[in-house]
C-alpha positions in Angstrom: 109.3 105.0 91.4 107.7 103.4 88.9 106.4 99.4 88.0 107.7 97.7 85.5 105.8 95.5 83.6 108.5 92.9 84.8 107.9 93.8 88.5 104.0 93.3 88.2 104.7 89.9 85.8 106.8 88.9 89.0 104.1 89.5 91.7 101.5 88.0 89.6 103.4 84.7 89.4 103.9 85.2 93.0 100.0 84.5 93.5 99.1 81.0 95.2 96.7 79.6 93.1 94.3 77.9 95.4 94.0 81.2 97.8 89.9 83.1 97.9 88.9 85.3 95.8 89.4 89.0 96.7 86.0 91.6 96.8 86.0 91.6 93.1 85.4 88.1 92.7 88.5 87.5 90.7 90.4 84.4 91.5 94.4 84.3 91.7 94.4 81.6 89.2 92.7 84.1 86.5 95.1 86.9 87.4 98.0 84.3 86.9 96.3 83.3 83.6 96.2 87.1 82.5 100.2 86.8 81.7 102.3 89.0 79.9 99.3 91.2 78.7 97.8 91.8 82.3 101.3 92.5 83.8 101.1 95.3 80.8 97.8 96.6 81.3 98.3 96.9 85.2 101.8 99.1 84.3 99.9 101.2 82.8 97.0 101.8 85.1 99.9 101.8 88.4 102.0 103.9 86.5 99.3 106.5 85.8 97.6 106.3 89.4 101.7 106.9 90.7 102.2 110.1 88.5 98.7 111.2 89.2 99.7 110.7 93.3 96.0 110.0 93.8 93.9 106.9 94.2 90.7 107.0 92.1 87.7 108.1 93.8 86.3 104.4 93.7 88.9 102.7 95.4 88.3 104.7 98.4 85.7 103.8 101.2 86.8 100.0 101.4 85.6 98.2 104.8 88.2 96.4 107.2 87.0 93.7 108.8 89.0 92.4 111.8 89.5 88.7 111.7 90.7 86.7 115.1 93.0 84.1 114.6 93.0 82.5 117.9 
């Protein structure tokens, strides 16, 4: 299945404001800012990633890093 442009808009607003930015150094609040035109952008990169069935070679070879939360 594919996004929607209505289904990214949603998990965009979703975002808590206040939270770290991710490895890209892009805060929440700037992806909230983004709007309409981001949510549409982002459909079209998902969408073509989702028909392609492959990630692009640079998102691969993230690192996980276990946190402990004791």
């Amino acid at each position: 299945m594919f996004p929607t442009a209505w289904d990214i808009q949603a998990g965009l607003a979703s975002l808590k404001r206040d939270k770290v930015p991710g490895p890209n150094n892009l805060p929440p609040a700037v992806m909230k800012a983004g709007g309409e035109t981001l949510a549409r952008h982002l459909t079209t990169l998902f969408t073509k990633t989702t028909a392609h069935a492959a990630e692009p070679l640079h998102w691969k070879g993230g690192r996980l890093v276990p946190l402990w939360k004791g």
